[in-house]
N, C-alpha and C positions, 0 to 999 in steps of 0.2 A: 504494500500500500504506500502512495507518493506519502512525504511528510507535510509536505505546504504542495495546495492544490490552487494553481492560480484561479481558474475557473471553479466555481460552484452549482452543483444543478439547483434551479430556481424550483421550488415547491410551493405548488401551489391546490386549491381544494375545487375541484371539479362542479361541484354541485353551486359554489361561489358563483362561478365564470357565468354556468347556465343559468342562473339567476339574474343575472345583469344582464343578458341575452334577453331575455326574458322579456326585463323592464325593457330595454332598447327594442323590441319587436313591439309592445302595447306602446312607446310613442311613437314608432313612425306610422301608427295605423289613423288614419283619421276618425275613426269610430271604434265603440267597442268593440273587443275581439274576443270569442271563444276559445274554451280549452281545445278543440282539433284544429280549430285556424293553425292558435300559436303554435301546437307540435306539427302539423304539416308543414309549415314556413319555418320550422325550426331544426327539422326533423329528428325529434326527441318523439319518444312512446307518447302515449296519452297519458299514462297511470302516472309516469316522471312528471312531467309538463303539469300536470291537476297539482301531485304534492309539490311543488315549487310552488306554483300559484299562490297555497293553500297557505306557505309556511309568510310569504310576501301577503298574503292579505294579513295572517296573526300582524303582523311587523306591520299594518297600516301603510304600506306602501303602494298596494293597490286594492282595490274596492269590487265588487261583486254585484251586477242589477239583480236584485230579486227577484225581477219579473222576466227581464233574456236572460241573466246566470251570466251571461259574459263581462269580460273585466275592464277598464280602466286604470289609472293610475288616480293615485291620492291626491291631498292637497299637502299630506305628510312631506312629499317626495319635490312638492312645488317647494315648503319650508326649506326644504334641505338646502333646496338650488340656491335660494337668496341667501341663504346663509353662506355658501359658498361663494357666492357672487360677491356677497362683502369683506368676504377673506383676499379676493383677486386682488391683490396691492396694484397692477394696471389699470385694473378696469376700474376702479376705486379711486387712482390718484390720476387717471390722464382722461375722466369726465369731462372736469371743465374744459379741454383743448378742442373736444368733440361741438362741443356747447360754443364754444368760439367759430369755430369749423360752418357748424350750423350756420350762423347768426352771419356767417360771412359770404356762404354762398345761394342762403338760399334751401340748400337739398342739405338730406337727408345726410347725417355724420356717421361712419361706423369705426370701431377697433375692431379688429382680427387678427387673430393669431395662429401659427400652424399646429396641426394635432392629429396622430395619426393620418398623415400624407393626403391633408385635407385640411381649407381654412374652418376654423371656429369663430362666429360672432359673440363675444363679450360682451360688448357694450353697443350702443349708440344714440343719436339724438336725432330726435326725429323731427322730418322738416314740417313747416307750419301752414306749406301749400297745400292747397286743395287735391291738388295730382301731387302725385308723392312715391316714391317707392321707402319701404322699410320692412326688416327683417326680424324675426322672431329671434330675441336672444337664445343664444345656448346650437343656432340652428348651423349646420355647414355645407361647405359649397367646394367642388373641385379646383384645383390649381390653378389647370392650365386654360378656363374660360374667364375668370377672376381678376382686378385689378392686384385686388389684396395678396391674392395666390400669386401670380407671378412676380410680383415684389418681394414675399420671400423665400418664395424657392429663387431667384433669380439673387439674392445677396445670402446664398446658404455656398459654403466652398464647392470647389468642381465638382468633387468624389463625390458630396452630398447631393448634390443635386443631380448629379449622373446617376448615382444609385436610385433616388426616390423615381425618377423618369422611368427607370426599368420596370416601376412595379405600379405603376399606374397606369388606366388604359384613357388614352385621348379621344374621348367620346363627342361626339357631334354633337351638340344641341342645337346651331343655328349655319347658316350659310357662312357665320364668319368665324367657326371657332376654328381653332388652328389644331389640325389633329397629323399633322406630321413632324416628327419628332426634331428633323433636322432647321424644319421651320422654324417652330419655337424654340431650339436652343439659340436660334439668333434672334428672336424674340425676346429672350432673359438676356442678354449680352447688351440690346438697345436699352432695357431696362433700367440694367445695373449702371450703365454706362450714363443715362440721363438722370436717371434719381426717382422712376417716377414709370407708373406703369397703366395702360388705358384696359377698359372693358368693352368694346365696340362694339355692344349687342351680341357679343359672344355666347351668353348661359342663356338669353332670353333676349327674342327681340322689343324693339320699345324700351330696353335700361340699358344705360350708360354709367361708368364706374371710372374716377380716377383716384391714385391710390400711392403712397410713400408710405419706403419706411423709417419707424423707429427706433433708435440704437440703444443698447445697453453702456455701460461700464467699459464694454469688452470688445464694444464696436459690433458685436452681433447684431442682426437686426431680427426683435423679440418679438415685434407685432407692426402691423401695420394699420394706418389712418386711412381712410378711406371718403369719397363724398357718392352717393349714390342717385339717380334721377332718369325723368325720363328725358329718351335721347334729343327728345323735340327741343328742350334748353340747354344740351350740350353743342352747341353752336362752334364755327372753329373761336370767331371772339369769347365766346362763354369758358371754352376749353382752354385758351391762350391764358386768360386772367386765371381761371380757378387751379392750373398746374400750380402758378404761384402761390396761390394761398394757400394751397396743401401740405406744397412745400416749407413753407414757413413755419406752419402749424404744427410740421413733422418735427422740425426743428428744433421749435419751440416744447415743445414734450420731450423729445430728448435732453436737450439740456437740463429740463426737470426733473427726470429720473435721476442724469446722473449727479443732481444736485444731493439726491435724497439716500440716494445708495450706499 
């Protein structure tokens, strides 16, 4: 037997995993869902997928109609999320820059940041037009149709971002998402290279997204700023002015982190 084992095998509790499966399959459903929905989309037995269920309702994490018997999630599970959300030291202290952000272009403010090879929304501020685009916090969205996503896989090292490209698939959503690989690697290169990355109706047509990021201590870039709208006032003048304010704004969060850090 080695004396000193560099690596460790990770131990971990199986029926844990499938529980949070679980919950992740009852939110991205729009409606209640039954115990054979979840174990077919899951594909766990029934008799497993029921005691999970079972052990998640005791734990108030999700809830049961007594009249369809199918589940939901709690408001237990909503608590948790804000509680967590108030832990997020970003999305907690670079608010107000969002709130700036806002009030400066008009549309809609978001942070995002990356998490399993997919942006995450955190936070944002939503604009006060009538036409509006805005995003369900906690919600996520692929890289590579993203302003937010290709800002920071585009300032992630080579190797990193060569790697994550292997393992994600460049799916079409619109006539302008760029789904070949050698495209967008010059895609993140313009990126990096201006400071500043556009959504051209890529994930959905009618929204437009421009997006910088923000730096740590370490010069890593943690999260990115983002303005979101519809593309009818993404105008090239609208576009020309709001690069700047983004950028600024990016800036202006940065230097604040690393004041506080």
């Amino acid at each position: 037997m080695e004396r000193n084992r560099s690596t460790k095998e990770k131990k971990t509790i199986a029926s844990v995993i499938k529980a949070i499966e679980v919950i992740e399959f009852i939110a991205g459903s729009e409606n209640e869902v039954g115990v054979t929905e979840i174990s077919n989309g899951l594909n766990y037995g029934v008799s497993a997928t029921y005691h999970l269920l079972n052990t998640l309702k005791e734990c108030n994490i999700v809830i049961q109609n007594e009249i369809t018997k199918k589940y939901s999630l709690s408001l237990k599970l909503w608590q948790i999320g804000m509680l967590a959300y108030g832990q997020n030291h970003i999305s907690v202290v670079l608010k107000p820059y969002l709130e700036k952000l806002k009030a400066l272009t008009g549309e809609t403010a978001n942070l995002t940041v990356m998490d399993n090879k997919q942006i995450v929304y955190i936070a944002q501020a939503e604009s006060n037009r009538l036409v509006k685009m805005f995003t369900t916090i906690g919600a996520t969205a692929p890289l590579h149709c993203t302003a937010g996503g290709k800002v920071l896989l585009a300032f992630k090292p080579k190797d990193i971002r060569n790697s994550i490209l292997d393992e994600i698939e460049l799916i079409k959503y619109t006539e302008n998402t760029i789904v070949n690989k050698e495209e967008f690697l010059k895609e993140l290169e313009e990126v990096r290279k201006q400071g500043f990355a556009f959504d051209n109706q890529e994930r959905e047509i009618g929204v437009s997204c421009i997006g910088a990021p923000i730096f740590d201590l370490n010069d890593h870039a943690i999260a990115c700023i983002t303005i979101s709208g519809p593309t009818a006032r993404f105008t090239d003048e609208n576009k020309r002015k709001w690069v700047n304010i983004v950028l600024q704004i990016a800036e202006e969060a940065t230097n604040h982190l690393k004041t506080i850090n």
